[in-house]
ZAMARGU-4260 file (C-alpha; in steps of 0.2 Angstrom, whole numbers, plus 5000, padded with zeros to 4 digits):
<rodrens>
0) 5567/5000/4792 | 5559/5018/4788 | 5568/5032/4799 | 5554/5040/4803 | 5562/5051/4816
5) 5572/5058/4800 | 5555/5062/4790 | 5550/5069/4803 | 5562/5083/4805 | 5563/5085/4784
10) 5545/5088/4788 | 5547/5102/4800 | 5564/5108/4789 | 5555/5109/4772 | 5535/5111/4774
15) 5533/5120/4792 | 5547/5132/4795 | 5546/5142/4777 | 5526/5143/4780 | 5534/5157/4794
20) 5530/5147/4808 | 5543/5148/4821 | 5537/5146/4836 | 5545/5135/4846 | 5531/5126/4854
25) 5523/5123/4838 | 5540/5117/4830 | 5544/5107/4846 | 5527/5098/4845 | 5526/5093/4827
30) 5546/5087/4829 | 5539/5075/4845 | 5521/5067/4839 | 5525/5053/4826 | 5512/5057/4814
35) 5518/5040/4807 | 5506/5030/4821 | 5489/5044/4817 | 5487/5038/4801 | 5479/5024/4793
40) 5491/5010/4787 | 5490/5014/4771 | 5497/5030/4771 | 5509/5028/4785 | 5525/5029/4771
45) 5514/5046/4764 | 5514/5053/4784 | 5526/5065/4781 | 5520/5071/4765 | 5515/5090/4764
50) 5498/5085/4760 | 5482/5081/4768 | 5479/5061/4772 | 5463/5052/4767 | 5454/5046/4784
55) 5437/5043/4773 | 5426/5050/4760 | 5425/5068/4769 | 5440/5067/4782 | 5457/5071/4781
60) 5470/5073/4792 | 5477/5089/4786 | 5495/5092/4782 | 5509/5097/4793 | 5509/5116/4786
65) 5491/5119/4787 | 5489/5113/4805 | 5505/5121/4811 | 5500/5140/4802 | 5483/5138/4811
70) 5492/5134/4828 | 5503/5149/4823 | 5490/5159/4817 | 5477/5156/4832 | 5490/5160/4845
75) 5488/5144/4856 | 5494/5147/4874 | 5501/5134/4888 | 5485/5139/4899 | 5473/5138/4885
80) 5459/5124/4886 | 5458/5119/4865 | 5442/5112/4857 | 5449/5100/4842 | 5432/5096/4829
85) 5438/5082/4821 | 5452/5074/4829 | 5452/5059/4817 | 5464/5046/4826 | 5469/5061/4836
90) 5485/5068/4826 | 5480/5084/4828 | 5475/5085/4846 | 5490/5078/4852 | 5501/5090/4843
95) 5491/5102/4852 | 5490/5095/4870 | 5509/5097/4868 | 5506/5118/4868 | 5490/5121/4876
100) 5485/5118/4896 | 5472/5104/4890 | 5463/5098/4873 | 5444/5090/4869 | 5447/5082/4857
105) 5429/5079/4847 | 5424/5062/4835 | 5409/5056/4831 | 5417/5040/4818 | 5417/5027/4832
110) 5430/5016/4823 | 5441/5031/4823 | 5438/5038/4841 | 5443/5020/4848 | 5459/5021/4838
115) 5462/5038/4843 | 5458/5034/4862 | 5472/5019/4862 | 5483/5031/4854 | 5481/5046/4863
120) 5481/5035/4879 | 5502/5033/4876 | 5506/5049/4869 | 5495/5063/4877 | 5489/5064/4895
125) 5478/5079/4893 | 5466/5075/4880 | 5451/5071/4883 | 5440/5062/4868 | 5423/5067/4868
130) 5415/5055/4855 | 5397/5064/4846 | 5393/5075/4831 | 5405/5085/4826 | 5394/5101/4823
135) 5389/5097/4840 | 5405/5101/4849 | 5408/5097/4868 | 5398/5111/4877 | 5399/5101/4893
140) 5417/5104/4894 | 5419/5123/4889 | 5421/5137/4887 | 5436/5135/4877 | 5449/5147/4873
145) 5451/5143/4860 | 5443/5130/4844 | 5451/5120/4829 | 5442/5114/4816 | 5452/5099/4806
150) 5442/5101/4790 | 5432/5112/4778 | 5416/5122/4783 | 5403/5130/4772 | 5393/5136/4787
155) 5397/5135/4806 | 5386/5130/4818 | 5380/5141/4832 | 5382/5129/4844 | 5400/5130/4842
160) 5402/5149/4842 | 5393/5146/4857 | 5405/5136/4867 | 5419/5148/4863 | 5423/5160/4878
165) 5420/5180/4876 | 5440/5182/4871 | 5444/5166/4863 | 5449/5162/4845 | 5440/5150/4832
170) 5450/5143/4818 | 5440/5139/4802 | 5445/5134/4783 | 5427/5141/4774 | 5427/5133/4758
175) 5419/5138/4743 | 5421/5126/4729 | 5439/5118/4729 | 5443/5134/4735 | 5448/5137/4754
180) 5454/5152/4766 | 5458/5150/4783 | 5451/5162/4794 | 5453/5165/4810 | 5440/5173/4823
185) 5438/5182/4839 | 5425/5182/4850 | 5421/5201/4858 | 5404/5205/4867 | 5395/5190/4859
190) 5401/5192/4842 | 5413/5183/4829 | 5425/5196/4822 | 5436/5187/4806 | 5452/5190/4798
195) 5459/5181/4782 | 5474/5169/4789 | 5481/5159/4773 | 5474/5150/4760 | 5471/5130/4761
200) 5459/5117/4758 | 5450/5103/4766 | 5434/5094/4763 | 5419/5102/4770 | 5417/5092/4786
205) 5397/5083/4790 | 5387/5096/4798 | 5395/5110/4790 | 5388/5109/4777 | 5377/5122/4767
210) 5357/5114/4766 | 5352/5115/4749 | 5337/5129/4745 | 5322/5123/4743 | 5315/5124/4725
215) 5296/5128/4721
</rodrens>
């Protein structure tokens, strides 16, 4: 039988504590969530791999370092209500329900949200799955704190931004070819002020996508 328990701490050992992330919610989450069960089942024996895991054509579930240095980066409190675009079968949001107060946790992939829910049901009692477009968000739930994308962005919707409290912090890897930087933003008077984070790289997520020009 696969130790899972074992990968999981080689994980955190080898692919989260030399990205400089030390702190100890962050580490104490990712040792806890068995990624093992928020993956499809054929790449439960890759789970702990330090890349990202195929959930369909343009979804990932992004690997353990990229997730932990945007947690890291984005300073997520324990009184923090989180916004999680994406959450796939819900990895991500219950890594970080184990660090912030509470977590909406946005899927609009049906299949996937009904696995996530069962899921998140046994291992996280403060996520709430809100199931729509993702560009969309989950503005009946906000203002958030803060916002994680789990994917790639090209552009990012207003709707979003608007749902981030004056204060919070987004979290965004803006892709530009197979080229990625994670950036991170805050939110002051209205506006979205961005620094460079780390570099990292995602597929670009639907509705964050740029719309091609028109041609005459």
């Amino acid at each position: 039988m696969t130790d899972f328990a074992t990968r999981r701490r080689v994980m955190v050992d080898t692919q989260v504590r030399p990205s400089d992330v030390s702190k100890f919610p962050i580490i104490d989450a990712m040792l806890r969530v068995p990624r093992e069960l928020f993956v499809p089942d054929s790449e439960v024996e890759a789970a702990y791999a330090g890349d990202n895991l195929r959930l369909s054509s343009d979804r990932v579930v992004l690997e353990p370092r990229t997730l932990a240095k945007i947690l890291d980066a984005l300073g997520v409190d324990a009184d923090d209500l989180v916004l999680d675009i994406g959450a796939g079968l819900g990895y991500s949001s219950a890594v970080i329900a184990r660090i912030a107060e509470a977590v909406v946790a946005v899927e609009e992939d049906e299949g996937l949200a009904a696995e996530a829910q069962s899921l998140l049901g046994e291992h996280a009692d403060n996520v709430l799955l809100h199931i729509g477009p993702l560009a969309g968000g989950a503005a009946a739930h906000g203002p958030y704190d803060a916002i994680v994308i789990e994917g790639g962005v090209s552009i990012l919707p207003d709707a979003l931004t608007d749902q981030l409290k004056d204060g919070g912090r987004i979290a965004c890897i803006f892709m530009e070819g197979a080229l990625g930087t994670v950036r991170i933003g805050w939110k002051i008077d209205g506006a979205i002020t961005w620094r460079f984070a780390f570099n990292a790289s995602a597929p670009v997520l639907p509705g964050f996508e740029k719309k091609a020009a028109f041609a005459f």
